[in-house]
N, C-alpha and C positions, 0 to 999 in steps of 0.2 A: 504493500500500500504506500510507503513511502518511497518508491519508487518513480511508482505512479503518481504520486503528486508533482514528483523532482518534473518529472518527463509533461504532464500538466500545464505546471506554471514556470517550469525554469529555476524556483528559487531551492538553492538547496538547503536541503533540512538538516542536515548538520550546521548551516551559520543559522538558524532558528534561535533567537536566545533564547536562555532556559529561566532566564530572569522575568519575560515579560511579565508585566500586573496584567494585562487585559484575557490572556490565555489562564492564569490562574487563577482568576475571577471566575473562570464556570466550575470551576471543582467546589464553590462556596454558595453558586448562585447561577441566575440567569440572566440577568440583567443585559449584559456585553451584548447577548447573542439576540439580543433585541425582541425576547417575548419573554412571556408572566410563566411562573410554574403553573399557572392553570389549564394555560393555554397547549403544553407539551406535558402534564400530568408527572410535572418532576420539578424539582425546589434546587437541582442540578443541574450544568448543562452537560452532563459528558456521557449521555447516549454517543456509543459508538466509539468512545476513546478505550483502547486496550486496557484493561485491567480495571478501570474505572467507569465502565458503562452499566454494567448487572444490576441489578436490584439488590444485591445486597452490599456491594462496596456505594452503590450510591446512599445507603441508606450510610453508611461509616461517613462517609461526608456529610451526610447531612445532621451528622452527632457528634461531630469533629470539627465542624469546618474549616478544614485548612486555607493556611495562607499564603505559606513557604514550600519551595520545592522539600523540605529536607521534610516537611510534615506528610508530603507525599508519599516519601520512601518506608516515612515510618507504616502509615495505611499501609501501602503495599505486603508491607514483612509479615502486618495485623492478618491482612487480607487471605495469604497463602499458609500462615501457620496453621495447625490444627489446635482447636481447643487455646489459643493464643488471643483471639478478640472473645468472643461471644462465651459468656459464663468466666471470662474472667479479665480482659484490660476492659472491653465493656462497661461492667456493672462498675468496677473500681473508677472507671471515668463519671461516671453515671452517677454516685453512691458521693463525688468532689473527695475522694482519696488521692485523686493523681489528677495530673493534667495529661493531654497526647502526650508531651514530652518527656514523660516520666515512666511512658508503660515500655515493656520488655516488647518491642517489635522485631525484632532480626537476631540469629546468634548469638552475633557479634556483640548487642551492645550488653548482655550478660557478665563477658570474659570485660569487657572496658569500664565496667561500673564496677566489677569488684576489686579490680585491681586500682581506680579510681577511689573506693574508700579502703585502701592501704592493703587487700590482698596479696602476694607476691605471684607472679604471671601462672604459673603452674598451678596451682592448687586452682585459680581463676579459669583457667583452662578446662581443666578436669570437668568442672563444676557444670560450663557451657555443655561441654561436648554431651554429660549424661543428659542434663535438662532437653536440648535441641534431639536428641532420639526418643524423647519421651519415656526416659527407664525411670524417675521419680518411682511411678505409680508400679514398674514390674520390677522393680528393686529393693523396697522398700527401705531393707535392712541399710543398705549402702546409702541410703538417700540421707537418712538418721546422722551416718559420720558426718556428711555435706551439710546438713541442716546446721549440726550444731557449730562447723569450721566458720557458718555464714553467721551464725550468732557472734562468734567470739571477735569479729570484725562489724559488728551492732548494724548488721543490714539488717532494715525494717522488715517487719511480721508480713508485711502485706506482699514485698517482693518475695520472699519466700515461699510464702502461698501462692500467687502468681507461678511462681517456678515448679511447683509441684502440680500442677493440671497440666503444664503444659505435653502435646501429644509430638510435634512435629513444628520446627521453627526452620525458616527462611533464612538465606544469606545476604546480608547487606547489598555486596557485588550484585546479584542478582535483579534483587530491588531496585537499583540504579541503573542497570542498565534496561528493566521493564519502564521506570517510571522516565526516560532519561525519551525512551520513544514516543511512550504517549503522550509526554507534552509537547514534543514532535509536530505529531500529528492533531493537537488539541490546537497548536499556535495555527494552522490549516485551515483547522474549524471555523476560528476566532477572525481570522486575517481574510483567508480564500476559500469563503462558503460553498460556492458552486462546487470548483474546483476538490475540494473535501466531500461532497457529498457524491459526485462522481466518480473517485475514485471509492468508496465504499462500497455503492453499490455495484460496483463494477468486482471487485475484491472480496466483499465478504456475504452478498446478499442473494447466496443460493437459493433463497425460496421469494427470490422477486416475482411480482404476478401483476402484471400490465393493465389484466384487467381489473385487479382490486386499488391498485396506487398511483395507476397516468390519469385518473379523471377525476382528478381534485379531491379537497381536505374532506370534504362528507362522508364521500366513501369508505375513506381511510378509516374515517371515525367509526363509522357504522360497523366495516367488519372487527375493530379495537373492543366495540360493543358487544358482536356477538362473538369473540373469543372470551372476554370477562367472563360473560354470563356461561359459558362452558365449565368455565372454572377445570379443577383439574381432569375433567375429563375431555376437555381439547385435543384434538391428536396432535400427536410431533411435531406435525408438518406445520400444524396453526402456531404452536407455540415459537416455534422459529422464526415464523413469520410475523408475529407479535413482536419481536426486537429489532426488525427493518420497518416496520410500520410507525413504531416510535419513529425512527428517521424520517421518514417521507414526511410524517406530522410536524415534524419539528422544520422539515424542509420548507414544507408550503407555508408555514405561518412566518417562517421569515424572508418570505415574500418569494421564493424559488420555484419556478413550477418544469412541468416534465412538457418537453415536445411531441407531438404525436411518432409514432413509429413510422419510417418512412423507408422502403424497401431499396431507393438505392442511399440515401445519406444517413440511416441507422447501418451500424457496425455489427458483427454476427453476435459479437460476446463484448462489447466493452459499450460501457455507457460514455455519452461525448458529450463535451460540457462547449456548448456554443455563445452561451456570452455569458455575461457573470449573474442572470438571471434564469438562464435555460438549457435545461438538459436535455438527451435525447434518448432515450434507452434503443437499448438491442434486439434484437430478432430473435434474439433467444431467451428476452424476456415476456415474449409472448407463450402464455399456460401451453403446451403441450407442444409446443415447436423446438425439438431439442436441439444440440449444441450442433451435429454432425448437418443438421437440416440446415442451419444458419450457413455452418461454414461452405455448405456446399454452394448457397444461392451469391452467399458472399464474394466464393471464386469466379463462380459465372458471372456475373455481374463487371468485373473487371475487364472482358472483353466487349461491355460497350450493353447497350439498354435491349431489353428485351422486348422482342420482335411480337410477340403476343403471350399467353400463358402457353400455350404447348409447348413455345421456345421455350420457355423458364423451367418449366418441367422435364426436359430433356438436356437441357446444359446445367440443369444444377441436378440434378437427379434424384430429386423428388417426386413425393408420392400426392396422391387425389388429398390423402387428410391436410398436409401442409399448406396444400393451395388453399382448402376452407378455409382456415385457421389463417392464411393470408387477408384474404374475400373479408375475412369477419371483422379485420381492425382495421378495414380500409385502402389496405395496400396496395390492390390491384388494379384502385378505381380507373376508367378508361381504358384499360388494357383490352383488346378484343383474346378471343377465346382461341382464333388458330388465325397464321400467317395469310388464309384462302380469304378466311371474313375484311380480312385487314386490306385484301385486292379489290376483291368485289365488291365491298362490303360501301 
């Protein structure tokens, strides 16, 4: 995806700073992106940024609020441990025991805080490595030595307990280089809306469906509606499409709409972003026209416009369903049916 941005807009996303305010400002809010949390059904803007789009890390934001890149890293480390946020840095934030900046999020910062209150590296060491495999709880006995090593250096009751849930911890390194992309691609979001939204759906939006998200925000909403009301018994395929649909929602209300599909200026598999208010999807974004059907009319096409449908049908080598499925969004309009209509005709 960040590739595709680079290739896009030309700017590359390694000189992106990682300092901007207006990219970090949707991890806390929405404001930047120029619509209400009512409006996109989130108090966040980072539908679609890696590690930070789900409903559950956006919920960590919206109980956190970060402000700083480094409050990111820390999420993240929260985000990927086991039993590391939720029943324990959680509630302890929750409960005003700790601030963000205090809970155990990465490894590393285990082994740096006990040697920071006078530990010597090794025994600090030890200490991380058991907690971060999660043996507290299937060692007990051994955990007992550590506990008490952590007393006689007057680490607080509460990091202690904190350490002993813990199932599975994250490496700092990691975290940085996860969080170092998404604001990457969030600075995208924030800067080159189109551009970001183009390369997404072009990249990660395998259950795009033309017919529920090119004809504006109602639709969108309606089908948002009847996946809700499914609740969990939605199928897969709705659920999937529930987190691209977030997108297109959020698309259209900031002011971005979709081009019609157009059989020779849509592209088989990539969405094209034509000015910085309009996109165009692909041919393979249409329900039941798959990749191989695109790419074929895609190649024919290169040798110049087709002569009627039996031409198209025969230099791309497709089938009668494809052509419907053309017929049905438009595409074929004025085309006559064979070469003979087109003499006589």
């Amino acid at each position: 995806m960040i590739r595709m941005l680079y290739d896009i807009t030309g700017i590359d996303p390694t000189k992106v700073p990682l300092d901007d305010k207006d990219t970090m400002s949707i991890f806390a809010s929405t404001e930047i992106l120029g619509v209400t949390p009512e409006q996109i059904h989130s108090e966040v803007g980072t539908y679609g940024i890696p590690e930070f789009g789900t409903k559950f890390v956006r919920g960590m934001l919206v109980d956190t609020k970060p402000t700083t890149f480094e409050e990111l890293l820390r999420i993240s480390g929260l985000s990927h441990g086991t039993d590391v946020w939720l029943n324990n840095a959680q509630t302890l934030i929750e409960e005003g025991t700790i601030k963000l900046q205090d809970a155990i999020c990465t490894r590393d910062d285990i082994m740096l805080y006990l040697i920071k209150q006078g530990m010597p590296p090794k025994p600090a060491f030890k200490i991380m490595e058991f907690v971060r495999k999660g043996k507290p709880s299937a060692d007990p006995e051994k955990w007992k030595e550590f506990e008490q090593t952590m007393r006689e250096y007057n680490i607080p009751e509460w990091y202690i307990g904190s350490c002993k849930k813990i199932k599975y911890m994250f490496p700092k390194a990691h975290a940085a280089a996860y969080v170092t992309n998404a604001f990457r691609i969030a600075w995208f979001k924030v800067h080159k809306p189109a551009a970001y939204y183009t390369a997404f759906f072009t990249i990660r939006a395998d259950e795009f469906d033309s017919d529920i998200m090119c004809y504006g925000v109602e639709k969108v909403k309606n089908k948002m509606k009847e996946i809700d009301l499914q609740g969990n018994s939605a199928t897969t395929k709705d659920k999937n499409m529930y987190a691209i649909l977030e997108l297109v929602l959020e698309m259209y209300e900031r002011g971005i709409t979709f081009l019609p599909i157009d059989l020779y200026k849509s592209h088989a598999t990539k969405f094209i972003m034509e000015s910085d208010t309009e996109i165009r999807p692909p041919l393979n974004s249409i329900p039941g026209l798959g990749t191989v059907a695109a790419e074929g009319i895609d190649e024919a096409k290169k040798d110049g416009k087709f002569m009627s449908i039996d031409d198209m049908r025969l230099r791309s080598k497709i089938g009668k369903s494809v052509i419907e499925l053309l017929e049905k969004v438009g595409c074929l309009k004025g085309m006559s049916q064979s070469n003979q209509m087109s003499l006589f005709g």
